[in-house]
N, C-alpha and C positions, 0 to 999 in steps of 0.2 A: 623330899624333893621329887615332882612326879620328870617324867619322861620326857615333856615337854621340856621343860625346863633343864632340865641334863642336856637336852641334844643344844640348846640356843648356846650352853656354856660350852660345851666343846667346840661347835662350830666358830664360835667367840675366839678359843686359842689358837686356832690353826693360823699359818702364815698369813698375807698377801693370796693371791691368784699367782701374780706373777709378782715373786720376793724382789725388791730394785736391791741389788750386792753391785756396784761396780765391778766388771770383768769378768759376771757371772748371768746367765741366764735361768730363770727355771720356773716351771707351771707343773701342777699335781693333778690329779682324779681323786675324788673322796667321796665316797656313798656309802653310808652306812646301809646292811642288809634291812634293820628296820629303824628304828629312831635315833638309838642311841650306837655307838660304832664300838669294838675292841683294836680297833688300829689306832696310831698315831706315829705321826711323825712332827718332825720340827725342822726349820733351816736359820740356824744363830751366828750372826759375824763374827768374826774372830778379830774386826777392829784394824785388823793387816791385813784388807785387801782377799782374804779368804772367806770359809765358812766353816761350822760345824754342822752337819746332819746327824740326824736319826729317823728311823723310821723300824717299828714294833706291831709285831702284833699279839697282844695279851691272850693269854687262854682263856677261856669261857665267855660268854656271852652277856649282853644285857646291861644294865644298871652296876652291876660289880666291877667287870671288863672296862666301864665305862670310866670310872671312880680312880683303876690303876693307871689309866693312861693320863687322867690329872696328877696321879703323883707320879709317873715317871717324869712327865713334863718340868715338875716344878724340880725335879732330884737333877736332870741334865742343866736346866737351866740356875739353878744354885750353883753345882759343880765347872760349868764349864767355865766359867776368869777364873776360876784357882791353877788350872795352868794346862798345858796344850799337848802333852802325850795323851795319845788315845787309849793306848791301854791302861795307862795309871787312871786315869776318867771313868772308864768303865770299872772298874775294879771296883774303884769308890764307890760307883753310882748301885754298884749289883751291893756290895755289901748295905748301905743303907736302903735297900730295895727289899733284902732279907731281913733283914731287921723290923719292919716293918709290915711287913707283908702276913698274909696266913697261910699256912702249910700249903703245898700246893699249888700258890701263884709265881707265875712264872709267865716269861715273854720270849717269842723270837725276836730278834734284834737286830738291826746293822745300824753302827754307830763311827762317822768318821770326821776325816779333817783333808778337806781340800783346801792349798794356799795359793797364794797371788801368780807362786811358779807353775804349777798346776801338778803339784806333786800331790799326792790324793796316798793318806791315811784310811785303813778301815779294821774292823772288825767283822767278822760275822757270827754271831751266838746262834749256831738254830736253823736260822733263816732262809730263805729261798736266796739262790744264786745272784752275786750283782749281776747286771750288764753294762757293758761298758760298749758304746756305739763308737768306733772309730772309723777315716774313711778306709783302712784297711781290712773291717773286719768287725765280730763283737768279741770281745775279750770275756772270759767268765769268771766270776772269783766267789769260789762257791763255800759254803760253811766250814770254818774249821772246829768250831768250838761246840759245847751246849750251852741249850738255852740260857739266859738271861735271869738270873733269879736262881738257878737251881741249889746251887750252892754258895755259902756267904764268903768259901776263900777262893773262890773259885778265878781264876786266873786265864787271861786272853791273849790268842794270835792276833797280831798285828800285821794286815798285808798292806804291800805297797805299792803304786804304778806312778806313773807320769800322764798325766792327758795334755795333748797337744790343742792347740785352739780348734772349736768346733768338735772336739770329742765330748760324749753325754755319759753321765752315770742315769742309770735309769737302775729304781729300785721300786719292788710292789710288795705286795699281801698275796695270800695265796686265793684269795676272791677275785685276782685279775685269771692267773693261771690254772685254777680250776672253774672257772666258768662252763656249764655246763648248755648244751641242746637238748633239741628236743629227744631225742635217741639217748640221752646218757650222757653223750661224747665229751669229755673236757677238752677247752681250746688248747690246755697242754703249753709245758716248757719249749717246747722245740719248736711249733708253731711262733709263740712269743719271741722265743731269739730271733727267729729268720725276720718276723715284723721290724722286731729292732735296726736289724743290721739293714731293714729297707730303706729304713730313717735318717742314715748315719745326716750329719751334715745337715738335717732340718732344724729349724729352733724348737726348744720345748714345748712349747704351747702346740704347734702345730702336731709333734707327736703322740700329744698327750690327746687333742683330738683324735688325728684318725688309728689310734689307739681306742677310745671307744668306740666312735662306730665301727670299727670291727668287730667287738667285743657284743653291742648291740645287736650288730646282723647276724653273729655265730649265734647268741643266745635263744633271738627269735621272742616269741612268751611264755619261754620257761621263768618262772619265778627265781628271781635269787633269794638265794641260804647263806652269802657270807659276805663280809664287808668287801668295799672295795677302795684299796686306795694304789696309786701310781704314782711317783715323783719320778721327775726328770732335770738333770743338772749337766747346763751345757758351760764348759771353757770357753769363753768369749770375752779375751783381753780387749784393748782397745783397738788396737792395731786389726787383730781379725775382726772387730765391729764395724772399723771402718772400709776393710776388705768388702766385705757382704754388702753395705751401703754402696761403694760404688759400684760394684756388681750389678745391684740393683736399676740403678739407674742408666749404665751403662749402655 
């Protein structure tokens, strides 16, 4: 399989732009560093007016990295109609992950279940801290577990919030938060949240834009070294859809 062809199949799997979920919003950033990417995420309805996500980033690089985020994909999207606790899902999903995998391969992971109430399911194995954009604030829910893969009985926390309408789950790879300048400097966790919390109440797309161009104008032409992806998932029942619409026009 050359590299061309790896990168058209992945780019093939990933969502929409902007996934259509009644009652949900949401737009991503994906760039792989060179052709082919070790990220992936997914956004899968749960048929109720909810979702499932994930979003990984595999260890190593290249055509290998490339290969595991085809089978995590097909492991989530097998397992997830067999039923809707997140931690029994991941369980399942890590041990046939092990099983299949060779010594060694392993992912960061956040894997969850937002529903119609807007009660939001997750995990974190590994991974860089969620953010959660509310207009109060960002809320953090930062890793409990390890990585994804590490071990085949390996067993997961379950965290829990509520998002009110217009709150975002915003989740990345560490190629948004260590983005580097010209000096070294990474744009940094802290930097990231305050951005977030500048957002609250914007729709996804929009902060998933001025989300790069910041990322753009910090980087400057330093080359990047690591993939980049961004998802953003906003609470937007009907009722707050149509809030904003008169808003809008008001």
């Amino acid at each position: 399989m050359t590299l061309e062809l790896a990168a058209r199949m992945q780019t093939g799997l990933l969502p929409p732009d902007t996934a259509l979920m009644e009652g949900w919003e949401t737009a991503y950033h994906f760039r792989p560093a060179r052709i082919v990417s070790g990220d992936y995420f997914d956004l899968i309805s749960d048929g109720k007016g909810g979702m499932f996500f994930v979003l990984a980033d595999v260890a190593g690089k290249g055509i290998g990295a490339a290969m595991l985020t085809a089978s995590l994909r097909a492991v989530f999207r097998t397992l997830i109609p067999t039923a809707d606790c997140v931690g029994v899902l991941l369980e399942r999903a890590n041990r046939l992950f092990c099983e299949s995998a060779m010594s060694g391969q392993y992912a960061t992971l956040v894997f969850g279940h937002v529903r119609s109430s807007g009660k939001v399911e997750l995990t974190n194995a590994g991974h860089l801290p969620v953010l959660i954009a509310r207009d109060s604030g960002v809320e953090i829910l930062e890793s409990t577990d390890l990585p994804f893969g590490m071990f085949c009985s390996q067993q997961f926390t379950v965290q829990s919030t509520n998002l009110q309408p217009g709150d975002t789950l915003v989740l990345y790879t560490d190629g948004i938060s260590e983005t580097q300048n010209a000096v070294g400097e990474e744009f940094g966790l802290q930097q990231l949240r305050e951005f977030i919390g500048a957002q609250k109440l914007r729709e996804p797309c929009e902060v998933i834009r001025n989300c790069r161009q910041l990322l753009d104008g910090f980087r400057g032409d330093v080359e990047r070294f690591d993939d980049e992806t961004l998802l953003a998932i906003q609470f937007a029942p009907a009722t707050y859809t149509k809030e904003i619409q008169q808003q809008a026009y008001a």
